[in-house]
C-alpha positions in Angstrom: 126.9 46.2 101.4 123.2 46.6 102.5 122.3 48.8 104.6 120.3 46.1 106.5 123.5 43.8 106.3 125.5 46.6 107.5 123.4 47.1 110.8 123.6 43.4 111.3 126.7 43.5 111.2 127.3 45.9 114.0 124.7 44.5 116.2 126.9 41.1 116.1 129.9 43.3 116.9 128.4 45.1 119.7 127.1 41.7 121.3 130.4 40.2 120.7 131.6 42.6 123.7 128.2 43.4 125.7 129.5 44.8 128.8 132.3 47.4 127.0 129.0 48.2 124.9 127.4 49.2 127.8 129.9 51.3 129.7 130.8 52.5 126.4 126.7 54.1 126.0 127.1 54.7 129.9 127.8 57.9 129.2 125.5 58.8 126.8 122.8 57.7 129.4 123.6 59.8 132.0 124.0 62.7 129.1 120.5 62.6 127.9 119.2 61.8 130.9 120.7 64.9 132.5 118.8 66.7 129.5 115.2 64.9 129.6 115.0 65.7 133.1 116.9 69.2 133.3 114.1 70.3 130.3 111.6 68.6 132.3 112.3 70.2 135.8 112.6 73.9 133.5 109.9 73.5 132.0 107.6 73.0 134.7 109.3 75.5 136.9 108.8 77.9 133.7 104.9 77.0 134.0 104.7 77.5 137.0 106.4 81.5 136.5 104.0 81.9 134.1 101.0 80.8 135.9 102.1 83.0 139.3 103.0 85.9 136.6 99.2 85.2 135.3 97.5 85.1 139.0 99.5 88.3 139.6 97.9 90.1 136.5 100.5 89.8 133.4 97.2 90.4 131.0 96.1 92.7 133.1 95.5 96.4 132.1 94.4 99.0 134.8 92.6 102.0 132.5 92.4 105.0 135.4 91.2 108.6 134.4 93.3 111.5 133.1 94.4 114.5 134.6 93.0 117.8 134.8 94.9 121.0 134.5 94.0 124.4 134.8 96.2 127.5 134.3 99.3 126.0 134.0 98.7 123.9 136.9 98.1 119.9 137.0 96.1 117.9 139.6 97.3 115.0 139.3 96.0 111.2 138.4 91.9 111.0 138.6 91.2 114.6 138.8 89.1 114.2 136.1 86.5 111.4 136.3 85.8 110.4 132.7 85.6 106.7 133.1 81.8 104.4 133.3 80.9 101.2 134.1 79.5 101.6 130.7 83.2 101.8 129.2 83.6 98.3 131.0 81.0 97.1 128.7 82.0 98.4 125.7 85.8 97.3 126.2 84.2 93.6 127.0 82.6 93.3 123.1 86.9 93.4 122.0 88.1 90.4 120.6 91.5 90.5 122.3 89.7 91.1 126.0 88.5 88.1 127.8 87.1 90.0 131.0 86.5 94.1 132.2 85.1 95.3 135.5 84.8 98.3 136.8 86.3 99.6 140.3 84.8 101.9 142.7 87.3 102.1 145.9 87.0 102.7 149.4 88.5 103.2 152.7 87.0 103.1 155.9 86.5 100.9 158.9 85.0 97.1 159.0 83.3 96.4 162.1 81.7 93.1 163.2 80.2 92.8 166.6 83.3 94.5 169.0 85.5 94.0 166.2 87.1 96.2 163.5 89.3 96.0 161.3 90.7 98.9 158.1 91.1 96.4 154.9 93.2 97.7 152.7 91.7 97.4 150.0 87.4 97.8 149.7 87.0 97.2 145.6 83.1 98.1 144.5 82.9 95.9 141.3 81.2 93.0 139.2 82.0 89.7 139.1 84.3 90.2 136.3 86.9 91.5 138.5 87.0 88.0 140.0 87.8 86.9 136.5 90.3 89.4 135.7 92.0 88.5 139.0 92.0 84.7 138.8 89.6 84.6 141.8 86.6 82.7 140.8 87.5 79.6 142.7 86.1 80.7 146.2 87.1 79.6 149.2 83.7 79.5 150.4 80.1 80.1 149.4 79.0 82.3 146.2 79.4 85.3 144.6 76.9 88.0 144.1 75.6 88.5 140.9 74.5 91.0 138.2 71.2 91.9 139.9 72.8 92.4 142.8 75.0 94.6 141.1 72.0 96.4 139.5 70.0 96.5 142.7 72.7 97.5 144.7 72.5 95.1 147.3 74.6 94.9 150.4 76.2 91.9 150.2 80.1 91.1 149.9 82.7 88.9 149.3 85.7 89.2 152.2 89.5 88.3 152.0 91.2 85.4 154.4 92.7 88.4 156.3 89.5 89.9 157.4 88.3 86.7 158.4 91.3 86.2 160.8 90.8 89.4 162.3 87.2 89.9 162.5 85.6 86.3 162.4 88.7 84.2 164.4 87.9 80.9 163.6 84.2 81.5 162.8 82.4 80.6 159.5 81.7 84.5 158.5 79.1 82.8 155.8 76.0 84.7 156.5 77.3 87.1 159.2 76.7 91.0 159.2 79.5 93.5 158.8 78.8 97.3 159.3 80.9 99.5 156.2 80.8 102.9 157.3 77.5 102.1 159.2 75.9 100.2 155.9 75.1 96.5 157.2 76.7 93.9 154.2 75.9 90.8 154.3 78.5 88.2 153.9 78.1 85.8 151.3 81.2 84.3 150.2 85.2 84.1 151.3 87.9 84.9 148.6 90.4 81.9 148.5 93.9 82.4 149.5 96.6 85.1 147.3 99.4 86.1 149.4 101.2 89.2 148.8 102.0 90.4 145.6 105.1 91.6 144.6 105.2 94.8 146.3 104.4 93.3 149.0 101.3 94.3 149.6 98.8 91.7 151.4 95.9 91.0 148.4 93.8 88.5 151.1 93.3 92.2 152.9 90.3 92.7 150.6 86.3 93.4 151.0 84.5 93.0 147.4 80.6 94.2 146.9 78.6 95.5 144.0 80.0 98.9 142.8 76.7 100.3 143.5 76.1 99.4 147.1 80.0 100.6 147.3 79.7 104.0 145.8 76.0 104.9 146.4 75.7 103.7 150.1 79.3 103.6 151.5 80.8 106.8 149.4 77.7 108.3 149.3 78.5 109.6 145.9 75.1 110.6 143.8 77.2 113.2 141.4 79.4 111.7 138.7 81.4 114.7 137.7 82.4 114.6 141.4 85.7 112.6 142.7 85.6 110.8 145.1 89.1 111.2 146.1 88.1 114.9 146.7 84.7 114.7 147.9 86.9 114.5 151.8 88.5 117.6 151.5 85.6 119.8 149.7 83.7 119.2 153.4 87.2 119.8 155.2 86.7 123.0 153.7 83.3 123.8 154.5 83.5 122.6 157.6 86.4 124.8 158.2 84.8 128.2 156.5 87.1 128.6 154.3 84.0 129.2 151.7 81.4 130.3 153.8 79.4 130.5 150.5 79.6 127.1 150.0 77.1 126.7 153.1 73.8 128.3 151.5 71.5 125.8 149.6 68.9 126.6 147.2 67.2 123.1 147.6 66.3 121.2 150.8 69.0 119.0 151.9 67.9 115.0 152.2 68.1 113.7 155.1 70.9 111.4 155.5 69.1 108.2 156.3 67.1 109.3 152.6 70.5 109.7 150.6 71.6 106.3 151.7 68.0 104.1 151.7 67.6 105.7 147.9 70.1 107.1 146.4 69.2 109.6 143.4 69.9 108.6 140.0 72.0 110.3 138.1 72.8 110.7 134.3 76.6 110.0 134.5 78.4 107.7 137.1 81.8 107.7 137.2 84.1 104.7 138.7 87.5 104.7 139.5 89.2 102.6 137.4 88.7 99.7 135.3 90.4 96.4 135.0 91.0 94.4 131.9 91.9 90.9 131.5 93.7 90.2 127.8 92.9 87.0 126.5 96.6 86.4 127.0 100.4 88.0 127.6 100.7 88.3 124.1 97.1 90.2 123.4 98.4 93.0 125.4 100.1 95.4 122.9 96.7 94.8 120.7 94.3 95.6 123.4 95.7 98.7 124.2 95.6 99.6 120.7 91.8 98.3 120.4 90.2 100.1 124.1 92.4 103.5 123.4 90.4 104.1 120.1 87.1 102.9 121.6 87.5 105.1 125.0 88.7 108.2 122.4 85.6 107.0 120.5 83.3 107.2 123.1 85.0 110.2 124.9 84.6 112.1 121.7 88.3 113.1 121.6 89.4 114.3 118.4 92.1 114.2 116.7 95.4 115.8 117.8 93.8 116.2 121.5 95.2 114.2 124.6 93.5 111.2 125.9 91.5 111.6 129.1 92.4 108.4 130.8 95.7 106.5 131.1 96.4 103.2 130.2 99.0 100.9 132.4 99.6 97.1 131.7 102.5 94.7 134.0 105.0 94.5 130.9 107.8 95.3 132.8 107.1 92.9 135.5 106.4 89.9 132.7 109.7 90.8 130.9 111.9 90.2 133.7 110.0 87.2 135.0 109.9 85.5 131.6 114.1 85.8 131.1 114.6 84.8 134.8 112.8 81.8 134.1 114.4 81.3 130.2 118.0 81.9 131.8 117.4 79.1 134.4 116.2 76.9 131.6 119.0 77.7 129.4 121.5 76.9 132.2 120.1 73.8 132.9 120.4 72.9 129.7 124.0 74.1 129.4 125.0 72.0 132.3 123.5 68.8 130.5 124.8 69.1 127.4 128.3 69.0 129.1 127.4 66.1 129.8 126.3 64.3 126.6 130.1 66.1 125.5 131.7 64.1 127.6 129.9 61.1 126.7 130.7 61.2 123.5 134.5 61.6 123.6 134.2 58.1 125.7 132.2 56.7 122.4 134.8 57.8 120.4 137.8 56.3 123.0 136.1 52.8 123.1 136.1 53.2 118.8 139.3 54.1 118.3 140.3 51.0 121.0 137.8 48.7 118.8 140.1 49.7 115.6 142.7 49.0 117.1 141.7 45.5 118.6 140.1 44.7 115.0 142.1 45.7 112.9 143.5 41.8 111.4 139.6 41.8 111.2 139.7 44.8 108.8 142.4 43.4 106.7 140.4 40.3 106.3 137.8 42.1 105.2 139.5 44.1 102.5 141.3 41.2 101.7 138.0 39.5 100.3 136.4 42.6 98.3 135.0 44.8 101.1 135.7 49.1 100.1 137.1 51.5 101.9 133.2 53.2 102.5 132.3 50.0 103.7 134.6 49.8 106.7 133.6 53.3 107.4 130.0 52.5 106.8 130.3 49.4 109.5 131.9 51.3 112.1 130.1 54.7 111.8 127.1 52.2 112.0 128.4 50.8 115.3 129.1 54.1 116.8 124.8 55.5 116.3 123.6 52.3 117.4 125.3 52.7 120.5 124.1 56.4 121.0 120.7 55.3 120.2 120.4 52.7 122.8 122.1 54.6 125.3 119.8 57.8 124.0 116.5 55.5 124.4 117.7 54.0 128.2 118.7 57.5 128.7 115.1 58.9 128.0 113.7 56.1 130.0 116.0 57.1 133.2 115.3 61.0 132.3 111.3 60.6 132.6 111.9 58.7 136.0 114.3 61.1 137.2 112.0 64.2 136.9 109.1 61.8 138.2 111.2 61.2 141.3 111.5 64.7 141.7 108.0 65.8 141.5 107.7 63.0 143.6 109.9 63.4 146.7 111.1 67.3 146.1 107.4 68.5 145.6 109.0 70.6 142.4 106.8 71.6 139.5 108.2 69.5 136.2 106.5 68.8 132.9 106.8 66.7 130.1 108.8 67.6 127.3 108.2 66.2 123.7 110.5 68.4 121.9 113.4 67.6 124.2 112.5 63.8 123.7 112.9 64.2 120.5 115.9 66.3 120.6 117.7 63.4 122.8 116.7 61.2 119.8 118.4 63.8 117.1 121.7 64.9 119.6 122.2 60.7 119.9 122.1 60.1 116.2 124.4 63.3 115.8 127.0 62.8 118.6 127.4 58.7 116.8 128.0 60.3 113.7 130.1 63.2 114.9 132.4 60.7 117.5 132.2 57.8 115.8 133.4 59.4 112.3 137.1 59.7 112.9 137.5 56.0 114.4 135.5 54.9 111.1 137.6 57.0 108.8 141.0 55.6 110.4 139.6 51.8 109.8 138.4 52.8 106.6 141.9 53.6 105.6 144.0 51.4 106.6 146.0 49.3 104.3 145.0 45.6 103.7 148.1 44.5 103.7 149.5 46.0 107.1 146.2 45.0 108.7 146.7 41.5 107.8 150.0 41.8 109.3 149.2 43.1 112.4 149.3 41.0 115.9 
């Protein structure tokens, strides 16, 4: 037989019976159903991991200064400032890094008219932070620039937490805060983060130029100094523990000098710098790539330990990612039971249609028609009905997750390789279930078929 005579064939015996056909495919239906929309529903929830994982800094690598020792005897993290906005620049021009900013922090009080407020965190930077943070979509107004950053210009960007606490329903567009008695202007508002997963609060947050932040608020005119440190040097002072310390060679600026114009100095050191990789997967290779630039440009040699220290979110990533691939996986597992089940029904309702056909087989024999063509008929039957119940099934699957994004609010996302995975399982469960039923028509004897009543 053809293979276009066979599929005639068993279209005319599955309309022969239309509604067993379609309790018969029932089954399969609700099997790839249950997958098209499972896949979808994982793999939007998966997307949306991913993109929280992102806005929480998977690509991102924090590069903070080395550690000092002397004697025997370490300082600690960022006793030795070794790291320039200029190192920013530089780590920018690698392929694998998509953005780099410098950090100068700060801590001190916020004040706005009889107001204050302590944010937790006050970041001196460049706009690039904003990009290495998934900030650049403000809430409000705009962000400063690179002039600004050059010139050092008071202005900032503030956090939805300070503007609760210091603005209370007012636009803080425009408005003057005082940072450590340095008036900053207030130009744009960050939109809203939420805590991250430590649970710190991220809208806590006042971001300026690094160089209004270091050079008016720290004060800080002397790169080999740390800033961490500059606190307790004039603890001690203060306290004459190094009554030396007090005698100056030079005259002494007056404060209101130091702070209007700052002196320029050769090296400027910043706390820490953040880098963006162009994704999750450019990690490994941008650490590679900005540890031999910053050795480069360090002037470490060979054999000697790295003055700064490297730290990226891998650990973090790693266990989001498998939470999210073990939910889709058990999704998955829980529809494929299903299509199981629908396929032992295909193979009952076969096994039934040999049975009830089986004078119909002898017939068939009787006039010339092989054992592989019986098998061919029936095997034929048994994939067209797991492709029509596969295609109805895919229909009812993209509806189901539409629903569900629809009414639930949950994240879900088209799937082409699961559509055309429904396609492949429905072909394979026909051929797999409908085999045996085929193979026991195919063999039965002409003779006894004709017989039968």
């Amino acid at each position: 037989m053809k293979s276009y005579r066979v599929l005639r064939t068993a279209f005319k015996a599955i309309r022969r019976n239309i509604m067993r056909s379609i309790l018969t495919t029932l089954g399969i239906m609700i099997g790839i159903s249950a997958v098209i929309t499972m896949m979808e529903i994982g793999k939007g929830s998966s997307s949306a991991i991913q993109r929280t994982i992102s806005s929480m800094g998977a690509n991102t690598l924090m590069i903070l200064p080395g550690t000092a020792s002397s004697g025997g005897v370490t300082f600690g993290s960022g006793s030795v400032m070794t790291l320039t906005p200029q190192d920013a620049e530089a780590i920018l021009k690698e392929p694998t890094v998509r953005a780099a900013a410098p950090v100068v922090r700060a801590r001190t009080q916020v004040i706005y008219r009889d107001r204050n407020w302590v944010p937790m965190y006050i970041y001196g930077t460049t706009y690039d932070f904003l990009e290495v943070r998934d900030w650049t979509d403000l809430s409000d107004g705009v962000v400063f620039t690179e002039e600004d950053v050059r010139t050092g210009n008071t202005v900032c960007l503030v956090g939805q937490t300070l503007v609760r606490e210091l603005f209370r329903g007012e636009s803080p567009l425009g408005k003057t805060l005082r940072v450590n008695n340095v008036t900053f202007k207030v130009i744009g508002v960050l939109s809203k983060k939420g805590g991250n997963m430590m649970g710190m609060d991220q809208d806590d947050i006042l971001v300026a130029p690094w160089t209004a932040i270091k050079f008016r608020v720290s004060r800080s005119t002397m790169g080999s100094i740390n800033q961490s440190s500059s606190s307790a040097q004039d603890s001690d002072v203060s306290n004459g523990l190094y009554p030396g310390s007090r005698t100056s060679l030079y005259p002494v600026p007056a404060e209101n000098q130091t702070t209007s114009r700052p002196n320029p100095v050769r090296f400027t050191n910043v706390d820490q710098i953040l880098v963006s990789a162009r994704s999750a997967e450019n990690v490994s290779a941008s650490i590679s790539q900005i540890t031999e630039l910053l050795r480069q440009r360090h002037r470490i040699q060979a054999g000697e330990p790295d003055d700064f220290v490297i730290r990226d979110m891998t650990e973090m990533t790693n266990a989001l990612t498998s939470t999210s691939r073990l939910m889709t996986n058990l999704l998955l597992g829980v529809a494929l039971i299903s299509l199981v089940v629908g396929g032992v029904g295909i193979m009952n309702i076969m096994l039934v249609s040999v049975t009830e056909r089986t004078r119909e087989i002898g017939v068939r024999m009787s006039v010339g028609a092989r054992g592989r063509d019986i098998l061919r008929q029936f095997l034929a039957e048994a994939v067209v009905l797991c492709l029509a119940g596969g295609a109805i099934g895919i229909m009812i699957g993209r509806g189901g997750s539409y629903l569900v994004r629809l009414l639930l609010n949950w994240p879900t996302e088209i799937s082409i390789p699961a559509i055309i995975a429904a396609v492949v399982v429905s072909v394979g469960v026909g051929i797999v279930f409908g085999y045996y039923p085929a193979w026991k028509a195919s063999r039965l004897d002409p003779i006894d078929a004709l017989r039968y009543e």
